[in-house]
C-alpha distance (Angstrom), angle and dihedral (degrees) to the residues before:
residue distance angle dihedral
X1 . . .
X2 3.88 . .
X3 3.03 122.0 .
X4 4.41 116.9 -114.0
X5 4.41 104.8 -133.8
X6 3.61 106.6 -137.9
X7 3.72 133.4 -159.2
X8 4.34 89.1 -93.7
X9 4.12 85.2 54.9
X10 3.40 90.4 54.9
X11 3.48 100.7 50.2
X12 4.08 90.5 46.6
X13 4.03 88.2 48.4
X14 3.79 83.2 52.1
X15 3.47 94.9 58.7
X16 3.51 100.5 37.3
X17 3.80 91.0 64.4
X18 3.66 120.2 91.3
X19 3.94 115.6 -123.4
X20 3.64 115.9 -129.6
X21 3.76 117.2 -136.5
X22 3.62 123.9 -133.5
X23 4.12 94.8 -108.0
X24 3.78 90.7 51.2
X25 4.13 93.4 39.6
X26 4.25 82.3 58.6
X27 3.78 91.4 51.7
X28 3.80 97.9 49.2
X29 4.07 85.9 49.1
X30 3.86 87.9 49.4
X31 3.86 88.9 48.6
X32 3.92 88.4 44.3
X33 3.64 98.4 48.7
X34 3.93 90.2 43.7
X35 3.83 87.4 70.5
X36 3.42 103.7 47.8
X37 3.92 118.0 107.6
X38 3.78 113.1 -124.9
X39 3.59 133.4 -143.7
X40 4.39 113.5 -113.9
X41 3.82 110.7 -129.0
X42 3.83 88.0 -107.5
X43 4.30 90.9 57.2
X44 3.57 82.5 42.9
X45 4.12 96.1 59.8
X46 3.75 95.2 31.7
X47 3.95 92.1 55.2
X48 3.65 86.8 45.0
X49 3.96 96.3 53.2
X50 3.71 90.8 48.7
X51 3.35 97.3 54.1
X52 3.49 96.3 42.7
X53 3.91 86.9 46.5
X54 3.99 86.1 52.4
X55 3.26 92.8 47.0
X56 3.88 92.4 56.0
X57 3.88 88.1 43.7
X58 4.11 93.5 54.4
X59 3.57 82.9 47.5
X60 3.64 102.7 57.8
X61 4.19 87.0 40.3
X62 3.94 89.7 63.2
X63 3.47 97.3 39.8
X64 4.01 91.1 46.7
X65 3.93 87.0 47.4
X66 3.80 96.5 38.5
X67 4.13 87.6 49.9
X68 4.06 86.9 61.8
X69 3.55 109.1 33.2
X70 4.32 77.4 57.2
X71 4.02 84.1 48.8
X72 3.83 92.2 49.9
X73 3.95 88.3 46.2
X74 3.40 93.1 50.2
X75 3.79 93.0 45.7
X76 4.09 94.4 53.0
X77 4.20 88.5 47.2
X78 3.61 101.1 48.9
X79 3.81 92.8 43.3
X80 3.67 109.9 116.4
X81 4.17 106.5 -172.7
């Protein structure tokens, strides 16, 4: 059966951990950041027209589909059977 933390495990988890100073917290982002795989210029601007394209795209879709949903509303309300 698990076992349930309580407040007194927390506090000896607490200081169990080691602190990390501010000089040593800057090297392990350094480290970190060093691995990372970054974008060329060229993946930059090409990701950046697409969604920009896809944004206009999306934009035209709702409009288009907001334009006759308001035509089929209109329709229904101003029909006089």
């Amino acid at each position: 059966m698990a076992k349930i933390p309580t407040k007194t495990d927390d506090k000896t988890d607490a200081a169990v951990r080691k602190r990390t100073g501010p000089l040593e917290f800057i090297q392990q982002v350094r480290q970190e950041t060093s691995k990372v795989t970054w974008p060329t210029w060229k993946e930059t601007w090409v990701t950046t027209v697409m969604v920009v394209l896809l944004a206009i795209l999306a934009a035209i879709f709702f409009f288009l589909v907001d334009q006759v949903i308001g035509l089929l509303i209109s329709t229904i309300l101003n029909f006089r059977g």
